[in-house]
C-alpha positions in Angstrom: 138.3 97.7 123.8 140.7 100.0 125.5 138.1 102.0 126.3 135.9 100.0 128.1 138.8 98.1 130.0 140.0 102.3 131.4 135.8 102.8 132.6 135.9 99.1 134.0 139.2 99.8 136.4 137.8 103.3 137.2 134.7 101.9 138.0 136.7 98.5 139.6 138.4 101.4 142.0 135.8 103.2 143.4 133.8 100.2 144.4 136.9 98.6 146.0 137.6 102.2 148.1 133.8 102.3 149.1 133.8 98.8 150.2 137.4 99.3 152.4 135.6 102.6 153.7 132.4 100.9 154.9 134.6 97.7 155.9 136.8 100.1 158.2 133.9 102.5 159.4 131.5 99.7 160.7 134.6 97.4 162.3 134.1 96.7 165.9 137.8 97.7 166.2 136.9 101.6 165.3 134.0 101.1 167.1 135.5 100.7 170.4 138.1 103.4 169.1 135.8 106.2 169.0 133.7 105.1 171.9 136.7 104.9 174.2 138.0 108.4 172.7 134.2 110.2 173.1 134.6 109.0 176.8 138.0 110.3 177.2 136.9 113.4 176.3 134.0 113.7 178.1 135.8 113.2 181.3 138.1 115.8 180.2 135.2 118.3 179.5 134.1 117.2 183.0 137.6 117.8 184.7 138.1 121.2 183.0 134.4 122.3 184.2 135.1 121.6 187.9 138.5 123.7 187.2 136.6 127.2 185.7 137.0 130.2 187.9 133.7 131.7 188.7 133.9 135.4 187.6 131.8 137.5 189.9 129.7 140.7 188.0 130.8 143.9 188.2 128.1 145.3 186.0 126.0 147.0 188.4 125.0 150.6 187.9 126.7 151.2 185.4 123.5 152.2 182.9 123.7 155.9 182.5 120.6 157.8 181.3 121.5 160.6 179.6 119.0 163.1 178.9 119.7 165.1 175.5 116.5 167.0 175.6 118.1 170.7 176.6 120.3 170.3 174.2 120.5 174.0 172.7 122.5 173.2 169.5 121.0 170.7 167.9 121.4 170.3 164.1 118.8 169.3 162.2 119.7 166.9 159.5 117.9 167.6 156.3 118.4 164.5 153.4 116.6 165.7 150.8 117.9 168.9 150.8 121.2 167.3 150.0 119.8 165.4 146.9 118.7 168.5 145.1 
């Protein structure tokens, strides 16, 4: 009897926190919370991309080709010579 009295709370609380969830997340009152908070932030998205510094490149020319085919001392790597 005990038993079944513990599973029915347990089961008694979970429906109730569901329901309050559900009750809260569809309320027009968080409704209007959020959409009022996604605004605000878009704004500030907005206002803070008009404010970015524009950064001007300073990356040209700079590619080096170096050309390693003179190279006199050049060791040849030999793998399986290490395994044995």
């Amino acid at each position: 009897m005990i038993k079944e009295l513990k599973y029915f709370l347990y089961i008694s609380i979970i429906i109730i926190f569901f329901t309050l969830i559900t009750k809260y997340y569809f309320s027009d009152k968080n409704k209007k919370y959020s959409h009022v908070n996604i605004n605000f932030f878009k704004f500030k998205m907005k206002d803070n991309k008009l404010n970015l510094p524009l950064l001007l490149s300073d990356t040209n020319n700079i590619i080096i080709i170096v050309n390693n085919e003179n190279k006199k001392n050049k060791k040849n790597f030999k793998f399986w010579e290490l395994l044995y």
